[in-house]
C-alpha positions, -999 to 999 in steps of 0.1 A, spaced: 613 710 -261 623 674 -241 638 645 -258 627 610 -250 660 593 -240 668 558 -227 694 544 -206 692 510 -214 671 509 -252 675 477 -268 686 492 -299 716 473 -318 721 489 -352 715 521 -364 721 530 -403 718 559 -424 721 558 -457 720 575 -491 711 555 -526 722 577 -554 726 578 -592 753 553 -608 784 561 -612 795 553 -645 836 556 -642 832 544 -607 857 507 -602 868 483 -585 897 502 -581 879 531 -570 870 514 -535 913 510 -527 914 546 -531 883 555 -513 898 534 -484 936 551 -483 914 585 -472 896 568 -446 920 539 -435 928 555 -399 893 556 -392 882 520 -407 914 498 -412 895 463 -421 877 457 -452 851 428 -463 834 423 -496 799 415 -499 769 416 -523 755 448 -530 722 459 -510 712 488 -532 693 477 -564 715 476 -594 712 495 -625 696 468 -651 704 487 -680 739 485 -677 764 464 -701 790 457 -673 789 432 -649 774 443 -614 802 453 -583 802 442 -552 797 463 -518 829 469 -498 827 471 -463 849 497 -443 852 485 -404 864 509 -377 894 488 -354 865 485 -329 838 468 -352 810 488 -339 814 516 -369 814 507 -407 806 526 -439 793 501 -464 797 516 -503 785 506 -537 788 524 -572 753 533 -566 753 538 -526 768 547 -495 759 536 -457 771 545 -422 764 519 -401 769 516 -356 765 487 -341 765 478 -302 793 458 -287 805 447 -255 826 474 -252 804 504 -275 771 513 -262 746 538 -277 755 573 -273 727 594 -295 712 601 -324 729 635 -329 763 620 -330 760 593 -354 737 618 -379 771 640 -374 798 614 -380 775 600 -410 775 634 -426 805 641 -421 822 609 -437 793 612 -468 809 649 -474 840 640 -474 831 608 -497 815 634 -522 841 661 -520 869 630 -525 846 619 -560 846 653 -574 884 658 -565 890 626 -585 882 645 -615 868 683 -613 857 684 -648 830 656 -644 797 668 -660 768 666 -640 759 630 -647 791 616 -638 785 636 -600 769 620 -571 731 629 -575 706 619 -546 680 600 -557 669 579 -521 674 581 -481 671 554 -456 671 552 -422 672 520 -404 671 512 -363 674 470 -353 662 463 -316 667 431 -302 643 427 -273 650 393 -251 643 381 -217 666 408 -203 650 440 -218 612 427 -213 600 399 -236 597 363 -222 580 339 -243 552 338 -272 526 346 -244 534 375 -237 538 400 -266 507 421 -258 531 429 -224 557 441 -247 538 458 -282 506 481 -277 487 468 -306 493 433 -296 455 418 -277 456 394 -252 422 386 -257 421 357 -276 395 322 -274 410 301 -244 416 275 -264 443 297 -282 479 304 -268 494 332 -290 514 320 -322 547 302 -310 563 314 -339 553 350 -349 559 376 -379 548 410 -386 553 439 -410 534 476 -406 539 504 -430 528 535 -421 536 569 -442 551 594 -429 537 632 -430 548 661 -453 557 640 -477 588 624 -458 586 588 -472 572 552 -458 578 540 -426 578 496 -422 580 486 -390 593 444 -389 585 416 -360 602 387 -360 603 357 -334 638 343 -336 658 308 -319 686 318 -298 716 300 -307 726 287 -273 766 281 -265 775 248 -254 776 258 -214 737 269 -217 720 240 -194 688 255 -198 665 239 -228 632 247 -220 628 271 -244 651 282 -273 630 310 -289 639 338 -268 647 368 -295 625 390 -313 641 414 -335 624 447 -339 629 464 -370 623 501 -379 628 515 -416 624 546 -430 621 555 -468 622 590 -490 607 565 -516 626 578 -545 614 613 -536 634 638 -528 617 670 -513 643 680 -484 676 686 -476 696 654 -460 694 669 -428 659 677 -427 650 647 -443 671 624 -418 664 643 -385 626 644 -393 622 608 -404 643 600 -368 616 617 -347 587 599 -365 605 566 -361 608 577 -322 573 584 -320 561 555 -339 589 533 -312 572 548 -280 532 542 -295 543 506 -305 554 495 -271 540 494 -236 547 522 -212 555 493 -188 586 480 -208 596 513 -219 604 518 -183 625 484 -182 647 505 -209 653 533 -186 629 561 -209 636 595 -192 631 634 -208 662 658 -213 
């Protein structure tokens, strides 16, 4: 079977990540340990609040999230007592390779999280081991005047469901949000797809002011809900071909083409 492929996609981030039952030993101290396994690969760390809800029933204080970076910046795993993320990002220097590859290097660096938990302590009962309880994936476009999108006016050129036909005496919205949520078959999860109009922040050299809101960020996140009914693989490589599909019927075949869309 082909694969949709693109040789300029205006894809910046990619995430995948795995929300899972709280640990109860789990530390601060915890995260300098995590970090001497993994320092080749991700030699910079940042702290941060968490993004994965916190348990409300707990007596101690909440942790923060602790940012791994790779030397490069475009590769970071972000972990919580209650969460773990792999997250790419595109750089000047690191462009999008594939799918496959990321989904590889995340799994691989969630294994060897879980195997270097259990190590920690191999008598831990059941409760005290990482249990999956939610999966997330999570692609951010940015679509500006180089990969399609102009100005307010023309969004139906870039999004399918987008109508031009609107009363003459209306321009479309010069300032524009939207959210879809669509859920995804065999029980996968919920997909939300998010719109959203941003202003460029110019640099100081940018002569040009006619017109500052140049960005939209298009936003793609998928959700297991809470419900658990596959394998991490399964569950990730599915939920990435419905976020595909749901990409190409979202856009116009016109600006598809702008980003290079070809079939291996």
């Amino acid at each position: 079977m082909s694969k949709v492929k693109f040789t300029k996609p205006p894809l910046q981030q990619v995430a995948f990540a795995v929300e899972f039952q709280e640990l109860v030993d789990f530390s601060s101290v915890h995260f300098g340990l995590y970090w001497e396994t993994i320092k080749d690969r991700f030699p910079e760390t940042f702290d941060e609040y968490p993004i994965f809800d916190e348990n409300e029933e707990s007596s101690l204080p909440p942790l923060r999230r602790v940012i791994f970076m790779s030397e490069n910046t475009s590769k970071a795993i972000h972990l919580q007592n209650n969460g773990f993320a792999y997250n790419w990002k595109k750089t000047n220097q690191i462009q999008y390779s594939n799918f496959e590859t990321l989904f590889e290097e995340f799994e691989q660096e969630w294994q060897l999280f879980r195997e270097w938990w259990t190590n920690l302590n191999p008598n831990k009962l059941d409760y005290q081991l990482v249990q999956d309880l939610n999966y997330r994936i999570h692609y951010v476009n940015l679509i500006d005047q180089n990969s399609g999108w102009l100005d307010s006016n023309n969004y139906s050129d870039v999004f399918s469901f987008l109508s031009k036909k609107l009363n003459k005496n209306f321009k479309f919205p010069e300032v524009f949000q939207s959210k879809l949520s669509f859920k995804m078959p065999n029980d996968l999860g919920v997909l939300e797809v998010l719109i959203q109009q941003l202003t460029k922040i110019k640099s100081e050299d940018d002569e040009n002011d006619e017109n500052e809101v140049d960005i939209v960020l298009f936003i793609l996140q998928a959700s297991s809900e809470g419900i658990i009914e596959f394998d991490l693989e399964t569950w990730f490589k599915s939920a990435h071909e419905y976020i595909l599909e749901c990409f190409l019927n979202l856009t116009q075949d016109t600006v598809q083409e702008k980003w290079g869309m070809y079939y291996e």
